[in-house]
C-alpha positions as CSV (number, residue, x, y, z in Angstrom):
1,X,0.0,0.0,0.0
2,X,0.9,3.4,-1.1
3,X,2.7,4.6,2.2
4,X,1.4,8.0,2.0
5,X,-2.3,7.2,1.7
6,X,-1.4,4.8,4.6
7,X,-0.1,7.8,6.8
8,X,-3.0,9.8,5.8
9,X,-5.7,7.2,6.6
10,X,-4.2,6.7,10.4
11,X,-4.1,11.1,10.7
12,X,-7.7,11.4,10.0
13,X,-9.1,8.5,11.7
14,X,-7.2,9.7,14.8
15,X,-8.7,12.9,14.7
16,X,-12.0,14.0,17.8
17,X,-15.1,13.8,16.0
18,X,-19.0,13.9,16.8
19,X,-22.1,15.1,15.0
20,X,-22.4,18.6,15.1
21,X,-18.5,19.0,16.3
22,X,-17.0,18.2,13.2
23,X,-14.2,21.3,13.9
24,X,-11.0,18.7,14.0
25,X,-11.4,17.6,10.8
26,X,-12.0,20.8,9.5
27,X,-9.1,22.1,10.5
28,X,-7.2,19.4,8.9
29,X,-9.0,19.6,5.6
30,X,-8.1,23.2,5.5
31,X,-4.0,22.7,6.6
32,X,-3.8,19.4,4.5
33,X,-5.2,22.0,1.6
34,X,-2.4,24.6,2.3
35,X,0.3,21.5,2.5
36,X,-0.8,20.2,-1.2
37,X,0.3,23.3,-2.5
38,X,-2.4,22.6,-5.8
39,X,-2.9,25.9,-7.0
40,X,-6.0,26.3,-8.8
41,X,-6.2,22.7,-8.9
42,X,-8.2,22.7,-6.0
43,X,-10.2,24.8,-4.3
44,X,-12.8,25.0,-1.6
45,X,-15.4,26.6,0.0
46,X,-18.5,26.0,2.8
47,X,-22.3,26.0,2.9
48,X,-23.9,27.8,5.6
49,X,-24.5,24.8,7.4
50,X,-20.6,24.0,7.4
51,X,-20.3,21.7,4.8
52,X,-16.9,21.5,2.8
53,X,-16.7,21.4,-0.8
54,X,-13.5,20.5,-2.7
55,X,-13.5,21.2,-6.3
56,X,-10.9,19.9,-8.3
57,X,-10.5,21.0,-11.8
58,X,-8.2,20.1,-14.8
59,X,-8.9,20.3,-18.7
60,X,-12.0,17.9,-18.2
61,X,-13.6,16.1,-20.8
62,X,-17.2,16.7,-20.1
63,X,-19.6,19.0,-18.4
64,X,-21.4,16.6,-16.2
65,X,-21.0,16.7,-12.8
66,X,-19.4,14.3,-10.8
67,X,-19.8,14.3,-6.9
68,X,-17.6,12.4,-3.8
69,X,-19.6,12.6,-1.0
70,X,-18.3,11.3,2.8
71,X,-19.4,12.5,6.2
72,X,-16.9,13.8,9.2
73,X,-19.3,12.9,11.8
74,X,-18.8,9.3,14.1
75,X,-20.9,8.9,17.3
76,X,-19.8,10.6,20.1
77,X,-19.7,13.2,23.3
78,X,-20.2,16.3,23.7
79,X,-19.9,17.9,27.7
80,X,-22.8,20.0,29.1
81,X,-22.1,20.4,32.8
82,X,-21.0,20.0,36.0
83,X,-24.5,17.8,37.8
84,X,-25.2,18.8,41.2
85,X,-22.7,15.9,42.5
86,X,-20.0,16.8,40.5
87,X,-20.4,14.7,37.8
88,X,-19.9,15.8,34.3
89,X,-23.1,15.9,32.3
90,X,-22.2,15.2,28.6
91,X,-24.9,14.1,25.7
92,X,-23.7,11.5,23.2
93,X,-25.1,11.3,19.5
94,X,-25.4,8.2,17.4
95,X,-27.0,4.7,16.7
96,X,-25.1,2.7,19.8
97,X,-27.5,0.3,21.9
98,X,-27.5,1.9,25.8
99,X,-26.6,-1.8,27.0
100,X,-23.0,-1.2,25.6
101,X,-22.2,1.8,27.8
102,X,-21.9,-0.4,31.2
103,X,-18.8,-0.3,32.5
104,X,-17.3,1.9,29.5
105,X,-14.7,4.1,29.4
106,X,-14.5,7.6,28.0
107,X,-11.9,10.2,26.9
108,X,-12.4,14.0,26.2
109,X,-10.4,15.6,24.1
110,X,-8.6,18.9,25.3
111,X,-6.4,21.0,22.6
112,X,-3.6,22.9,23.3
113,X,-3.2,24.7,19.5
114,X,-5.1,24.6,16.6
115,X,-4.1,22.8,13.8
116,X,-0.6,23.1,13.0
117,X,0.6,23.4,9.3
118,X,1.9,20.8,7.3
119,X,4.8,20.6,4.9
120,X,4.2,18.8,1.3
121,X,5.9,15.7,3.1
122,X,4.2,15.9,6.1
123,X,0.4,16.0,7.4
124,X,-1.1,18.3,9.9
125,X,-2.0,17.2,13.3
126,X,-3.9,18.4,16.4
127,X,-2.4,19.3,19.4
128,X,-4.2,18.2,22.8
129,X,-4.4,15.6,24.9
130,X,-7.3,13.4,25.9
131,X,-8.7,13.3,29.4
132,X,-10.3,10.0,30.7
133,X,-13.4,9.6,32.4
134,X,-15.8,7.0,33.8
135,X,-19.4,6.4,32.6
136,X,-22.2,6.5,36.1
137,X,-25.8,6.8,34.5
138,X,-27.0,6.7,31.2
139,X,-30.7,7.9,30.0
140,X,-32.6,8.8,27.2
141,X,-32.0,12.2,25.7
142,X,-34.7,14.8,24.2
143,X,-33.6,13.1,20.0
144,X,-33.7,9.4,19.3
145,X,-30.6,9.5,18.8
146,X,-29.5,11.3,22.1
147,X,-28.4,10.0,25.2
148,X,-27.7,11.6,28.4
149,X,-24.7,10.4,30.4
150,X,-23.2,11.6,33.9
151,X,-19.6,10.8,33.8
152,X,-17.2,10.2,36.8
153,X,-13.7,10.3,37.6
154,X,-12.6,13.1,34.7
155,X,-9.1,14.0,35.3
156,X,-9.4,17.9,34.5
157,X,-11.8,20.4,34.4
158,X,-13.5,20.7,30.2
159,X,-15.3,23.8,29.1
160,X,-18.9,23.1,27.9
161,X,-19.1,21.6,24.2
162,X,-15.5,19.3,24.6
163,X,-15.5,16.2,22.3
164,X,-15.6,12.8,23.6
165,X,-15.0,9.5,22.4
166,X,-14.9,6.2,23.5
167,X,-10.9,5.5,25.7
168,X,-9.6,3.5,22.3
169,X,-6.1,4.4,21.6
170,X,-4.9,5.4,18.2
171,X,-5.1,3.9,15.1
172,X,-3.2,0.7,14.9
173,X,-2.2,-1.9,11.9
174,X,-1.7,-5.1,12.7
175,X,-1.4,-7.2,9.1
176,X,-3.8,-6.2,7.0
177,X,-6.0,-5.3,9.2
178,X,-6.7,-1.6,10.9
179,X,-8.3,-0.7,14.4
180,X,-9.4,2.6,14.9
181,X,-11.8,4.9,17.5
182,X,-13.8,5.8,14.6
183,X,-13.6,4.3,10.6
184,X,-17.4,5.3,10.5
185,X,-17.1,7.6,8.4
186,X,-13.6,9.1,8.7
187,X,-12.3,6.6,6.6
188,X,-14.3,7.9,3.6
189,X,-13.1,10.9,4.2
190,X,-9.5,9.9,4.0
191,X,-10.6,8.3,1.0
192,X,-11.6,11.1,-1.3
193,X,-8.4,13.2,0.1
194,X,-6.2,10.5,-1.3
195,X,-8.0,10.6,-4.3
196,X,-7.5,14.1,-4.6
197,X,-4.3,13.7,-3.8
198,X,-3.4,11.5,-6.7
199,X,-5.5,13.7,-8.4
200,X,-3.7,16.6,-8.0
201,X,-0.1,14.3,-8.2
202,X,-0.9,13.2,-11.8
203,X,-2.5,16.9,-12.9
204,X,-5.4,14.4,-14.5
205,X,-8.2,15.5,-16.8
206,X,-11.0,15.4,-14.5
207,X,-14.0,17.4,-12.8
208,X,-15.0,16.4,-9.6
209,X,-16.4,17.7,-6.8
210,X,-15.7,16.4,-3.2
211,X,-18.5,16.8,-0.6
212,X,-17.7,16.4,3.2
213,X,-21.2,16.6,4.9
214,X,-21.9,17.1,8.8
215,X,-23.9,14.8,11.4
216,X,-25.0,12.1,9.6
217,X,-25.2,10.0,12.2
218,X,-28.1,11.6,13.5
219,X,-30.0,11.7,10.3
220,X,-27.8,13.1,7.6
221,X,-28.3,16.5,8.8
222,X,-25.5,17.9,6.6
223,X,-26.5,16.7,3.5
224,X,-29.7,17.4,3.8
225,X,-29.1,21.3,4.3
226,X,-27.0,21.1,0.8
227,X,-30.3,19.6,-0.6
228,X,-32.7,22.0,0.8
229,X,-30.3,24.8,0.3
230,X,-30.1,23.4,-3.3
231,X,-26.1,23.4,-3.2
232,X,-25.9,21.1,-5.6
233,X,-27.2,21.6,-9.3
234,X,-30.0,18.9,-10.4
235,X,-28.0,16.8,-12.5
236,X,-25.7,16.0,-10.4
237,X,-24.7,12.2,-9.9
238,X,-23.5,11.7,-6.9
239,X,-21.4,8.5,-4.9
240,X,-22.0,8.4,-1.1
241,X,-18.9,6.8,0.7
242,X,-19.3,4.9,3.6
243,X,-18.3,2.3,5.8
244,X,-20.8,-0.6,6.1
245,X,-21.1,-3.1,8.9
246,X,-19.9,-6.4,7.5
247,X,-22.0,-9.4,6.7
248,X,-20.4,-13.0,6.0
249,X,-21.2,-12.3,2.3
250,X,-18.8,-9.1,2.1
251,X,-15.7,-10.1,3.9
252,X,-13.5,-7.8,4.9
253,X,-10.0,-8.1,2.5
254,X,-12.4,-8.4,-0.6
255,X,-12.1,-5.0,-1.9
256,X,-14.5,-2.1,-1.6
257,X,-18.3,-2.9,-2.0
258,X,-19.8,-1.1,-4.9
259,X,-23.2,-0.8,-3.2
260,X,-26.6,-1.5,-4.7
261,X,-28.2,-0.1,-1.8
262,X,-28.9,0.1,2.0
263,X,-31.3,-0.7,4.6
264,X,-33.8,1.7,3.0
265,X,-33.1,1.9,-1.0
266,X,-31.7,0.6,-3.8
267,X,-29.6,2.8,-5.8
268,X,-29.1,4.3,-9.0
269,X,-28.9,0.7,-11.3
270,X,-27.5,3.3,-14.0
271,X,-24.5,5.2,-12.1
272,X,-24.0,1.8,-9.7
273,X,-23.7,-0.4,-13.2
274,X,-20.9,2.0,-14.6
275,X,-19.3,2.3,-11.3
276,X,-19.1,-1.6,-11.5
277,X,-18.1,-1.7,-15.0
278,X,-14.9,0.6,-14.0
279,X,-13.9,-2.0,-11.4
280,X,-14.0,-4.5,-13.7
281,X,-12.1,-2.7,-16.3
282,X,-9.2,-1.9,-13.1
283,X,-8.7,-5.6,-12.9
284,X,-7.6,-6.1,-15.9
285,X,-4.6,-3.4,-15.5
286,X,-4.0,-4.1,-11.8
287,X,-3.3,-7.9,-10.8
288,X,-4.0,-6.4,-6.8
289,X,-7.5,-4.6,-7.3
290,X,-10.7,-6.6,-6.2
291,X,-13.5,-5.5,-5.8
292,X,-17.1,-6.8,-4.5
293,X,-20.9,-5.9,-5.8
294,X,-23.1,-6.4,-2.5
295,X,-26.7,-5.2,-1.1
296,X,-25.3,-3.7,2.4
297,X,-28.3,-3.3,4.3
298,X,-27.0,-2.9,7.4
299,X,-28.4,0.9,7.7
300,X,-29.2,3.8,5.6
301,X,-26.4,6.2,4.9
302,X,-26.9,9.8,3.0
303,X,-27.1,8.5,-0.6
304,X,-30.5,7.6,0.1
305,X,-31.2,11.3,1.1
306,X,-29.6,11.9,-2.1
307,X,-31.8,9.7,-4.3
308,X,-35.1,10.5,-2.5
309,X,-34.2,14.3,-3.8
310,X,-34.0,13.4,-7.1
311,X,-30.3,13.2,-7.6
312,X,-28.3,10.2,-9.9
313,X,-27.3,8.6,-6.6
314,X,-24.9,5.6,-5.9
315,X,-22.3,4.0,-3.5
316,X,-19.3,2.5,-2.6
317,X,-18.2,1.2,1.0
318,X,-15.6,-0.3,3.1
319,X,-16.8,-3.6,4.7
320,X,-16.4,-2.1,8.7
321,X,-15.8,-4.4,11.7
322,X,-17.3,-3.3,15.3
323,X,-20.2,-0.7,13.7
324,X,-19.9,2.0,15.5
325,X,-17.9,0.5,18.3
326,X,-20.3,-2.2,19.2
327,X,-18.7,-5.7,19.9
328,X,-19.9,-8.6,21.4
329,X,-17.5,-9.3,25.3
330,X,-16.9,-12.5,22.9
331,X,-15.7,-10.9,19.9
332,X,-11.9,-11.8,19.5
333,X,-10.2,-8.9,19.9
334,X,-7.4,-7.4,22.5
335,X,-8.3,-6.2,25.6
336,X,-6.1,-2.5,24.8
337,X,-8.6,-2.2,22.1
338,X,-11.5,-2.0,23.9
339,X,-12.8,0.5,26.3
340,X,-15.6,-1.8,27.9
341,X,-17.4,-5.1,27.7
342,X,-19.4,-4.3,24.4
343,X,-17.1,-1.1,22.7
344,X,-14.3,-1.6,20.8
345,X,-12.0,-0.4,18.0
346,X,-13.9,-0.3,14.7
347,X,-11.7,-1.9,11.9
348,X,-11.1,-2.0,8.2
349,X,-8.7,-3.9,5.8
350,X,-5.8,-1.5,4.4
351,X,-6.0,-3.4,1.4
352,X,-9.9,-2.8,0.6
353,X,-8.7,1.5,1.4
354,X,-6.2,1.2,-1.0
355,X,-8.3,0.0,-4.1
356,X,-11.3,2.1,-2.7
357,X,-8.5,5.4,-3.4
358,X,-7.4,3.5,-6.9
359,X,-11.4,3.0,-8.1
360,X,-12.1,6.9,-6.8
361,X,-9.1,7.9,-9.1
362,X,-10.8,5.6,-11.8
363,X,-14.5,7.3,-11.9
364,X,-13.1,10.5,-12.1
365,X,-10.4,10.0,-14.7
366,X,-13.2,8.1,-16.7
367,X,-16.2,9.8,-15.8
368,X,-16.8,11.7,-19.4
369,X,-17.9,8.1,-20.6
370,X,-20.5,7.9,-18.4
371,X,-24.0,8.1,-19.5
372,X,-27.0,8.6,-17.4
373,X,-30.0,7.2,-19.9
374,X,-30.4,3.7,-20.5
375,X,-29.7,4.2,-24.2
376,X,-26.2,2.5,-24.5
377,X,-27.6,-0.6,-22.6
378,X,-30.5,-0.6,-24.8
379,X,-28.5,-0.2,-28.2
380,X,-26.3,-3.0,-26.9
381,X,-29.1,-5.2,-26.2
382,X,-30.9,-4.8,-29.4
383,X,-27.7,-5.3,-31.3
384,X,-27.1,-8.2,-29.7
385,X,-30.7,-9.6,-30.4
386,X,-30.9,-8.6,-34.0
387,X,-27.2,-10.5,-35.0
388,X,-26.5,-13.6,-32.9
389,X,-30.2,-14.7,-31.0
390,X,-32.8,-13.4,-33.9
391,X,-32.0,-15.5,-36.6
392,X,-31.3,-18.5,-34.4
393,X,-34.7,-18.0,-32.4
394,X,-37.1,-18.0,-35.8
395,X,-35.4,-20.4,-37.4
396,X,-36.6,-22.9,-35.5
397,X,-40.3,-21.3,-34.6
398,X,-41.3,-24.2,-37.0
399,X,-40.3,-27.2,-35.1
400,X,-43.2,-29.1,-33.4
401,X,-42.7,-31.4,-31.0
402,X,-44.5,-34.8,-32.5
C-alpha cells in the first residue's frame, strides 16, 4: 500500500469527532489544503450549514458533474455540565445500543493549538491531549438518537461543548487489518483526500467535486441542508462513501463494495452499473485490485437522502468491523482495544482503502464516458438480439414437438 495514503488514513481517523462537532477535521482539511500546494487545482469553499466542498478541476472532458460525498461525523460526546454531585453531564449522539455503555470508558479531548501546518511531506496534526473519564448513568435524551450520560472520575476540568469518544487508543495496523476509534465515516473521508491527492499528483483531466457533509449519524443532517439549500445543481450524480457493517457475504480483505443499496433503497442501477463496469475494467490493468458488488443493508447512509431528492445517486463502501464501536464481550479482539465489555476499535482492511483510493481515481479519470439514460444498454441489447439470438430463435419457430 501506497505509504502516504497509509499515513493519511491513520491522521484522519485519529482525529475528535462527533455530529455537530466536526471542527477537527475541518481544521485538517483546511492545513492538509495549504500542505498540497495545488494551485487552482483545487479549491474550496463552505455552505452555511458547514459543509466542505472540494473542487478539483483540470482540462475535463465533459460537463457533467461528478460528486464524492463522505461525512466527518462518528458517534460521540459532547460535555454540558457539572451535575449537582459533580459529575460531568455530557450528551452523546449516534446509533449505539445503551446496554453497551456499562462499564465503558470515555476520553475528552482537550487541545492545546489549533491545527498546526503541514509541509508537502508531512500531514497536519492536532495538538491536545485526551482526558479519561468514567461512565455512572445513562438515560434517554430529548432526539432518538440522544443519550444523556453523567460521567465520573474526569481528570481535569472541560469547558462546555468538549469532544468525547470512547478510551480507544490510536489507530493501529496489525497485518492487514486496521483498528481505529472511529472508521465510520472518517475513513471515507481519508478516502476522497487520497484521491484528490493523486488527483492533484498526476495533474489528471477530471471534474470532480468532493463533498464532506456534517452529522450524519443523527439523520444526515449535513447533507440534507445542501439539498434544501439546493447546493448542488440537479443533475448531479453523486457516490456516497461509507463504511458498512460487514455481513459474512462481504468479507473484509475483498475490496471495496460497490453498493446496490442500504437498509432503505436501492440505488441508481444506472450510475451503480458504470461504477461496477470501471472496477471490472481496473482488474484487468491491476493484478492487486478486487472489488465486490453487494446489497449492504445494514443501515441507511446519506445516498438515500440523495436519491429521494431526485439526484443520480450511488455508492461505494468499506466492509467495517465493530459498527460504531459495538462488539460482542466474545468478539476476538485485544483487551487494549477495547474500552468496555461491548465497545471496541472499529476496523477495516488497508487493502480494501487502497483500491477504494485506486477505483475513486478511476471514476473521475473516466467519468466523461458515463452516461446517465439507458440508451447505451438498450443499443447493446438490441444489437445483440438482431445479429446472434434473432436469426437463431425463428429459425426454429417451425419445429413441433410430434
Amino acid at each position: 500500500m501506497n505509504p502516504r495514503q497509509l499515513d493519511l488514513l491513520k491522521a484522519v481517523v485519529n482525529l475528535p469527532t462527533a455530529p455537530y462537532h466536526e471542527q477537527y477535521v475541518d481544521q485538517f482539511i483546511s492545513q492538509w489544503m495549504l500542505s498540497l500546494g495545488a494551485g487552482k487545482l483545487l479549491t474550496s469553499r463552505r455552505d452555511r450549514a458547514g459543509n466542505i466542498y472540494l473542487q478539483y478541476e483540470h482540462r475535463p472532458r465533459s460537463k457533467r458533474k461528478l460528486v464524492f460525498e463522505a461525512h466527518s461525523d462518528h458517534p460521540g460526546f459532547v460535555s454540558l455540565s457539572r451535575s449537582r454531585k459533580g459529575r460531568l453531564r455530557a450528551v452523546f449522539r449516534g446509533g449505539v445500543r445503551s446496554k453497551c455503555f456499562a462499564h465503558a470508558r470515555v476520553r475528552f479531548w482537550l487541545p492545546e493549538s489549533l491545527s498546526t501546518a503541514a509541509s508537502r511531506r508531512t500531514l497536519p496534526y492536532i495538538s491536545g491531549r485526551w482526558i479519561p473519564a468514567e461512565i455512572a448513568s445513562v438515560k434517554p435524551g430529548r432526539q432518538a438518537t440522544d443519550q444523556i450520560v453523567e460521567l465520573a472520575n474526569v481528570a481535569a476540568a472541560l469547558p462546555p461543548g468538549s469532544i468525547g469518544m470512547w478510551d480507544i487508543p490510536d489507530a493501529r495496523i496489525t497485518g492487514s487489518m486496521l483498528y481505529a476509534r472511529a472508521c465510520d465515516d472518517l475513513a471515507g473521508v481519508a478516502a476522497v483526500l487520497a484521491a484528490l491527492e493523486e488527483l492533484v499528483n498526476r495533474k489528471a483531466r477530471a471534474s470532480l467535486t468532493v463533498l464532506i457533509t456534517r452529522a450524519e449519524e443523527v439523520g444526515f443532517a449535513g447533507s440534507l441542508a445542501a439539498l434544501m439549500n439546493h447546493e448542488l445543481e440537479p443533475s448531479t450524480s453523486v457516490i456516497g462513501l461509507e463504511t458498512s457493517s460487514l455481513r459474512p457475504e462481504s468479507p473484509q480483505g475483498a475490496g471495496p463494495v460497490v453498493r446496490v443499496g442500504d437498509k432503505t433503497s436501492i440505488f441508481s442501477d444506472r450510475l451503480t452499473r458504470f461504477i461496477g463496469a470501471t472496477a471490472a475494467d481496473l482488474t484487468h490493468w491491476n493484478n492487486d485490485f478486487c472489488w465486490q458488488r453487494r446489497l449492504m443493508d445494514g443501515g441507511t447512509c446519506d445516498t438515500t437522502a440523495f436519491q429521494a431528492f431526485g439526484y443520480d445517486a450511488a455508492g461505494i463502501c468499506l466492509s467495517l468491523g465493530n459498527y460504531h464501536n459495538m462488539c460482542e464481550s466474545t468478539t476476538r479482539i485485544s483487551e487494549a482495544l477495547r474500552a468496555g465489555p461491548e465497545i471496541a476499535a472499529e476496523t477495516i482492511n488497508i487493502n480494501d482503502f487502497s483500491n477504494l483510493v485506486a477505483l475513486l481515481v478511476a471514476i473521475a479519470e473516466s467519468f466523461h464516458k458515463y452516461n446517465p439514460d439507458s440508451a447505451a444498454l438498450k443499443t447493446r441489447l438490441s444489437k445483440m438480439y438482431r445479429q446472434d439470438q434473432r436469426p437463431l430463435l425463428f429459425a426454429h419457430t417451425s419445429n413441433k414437438i410430434s
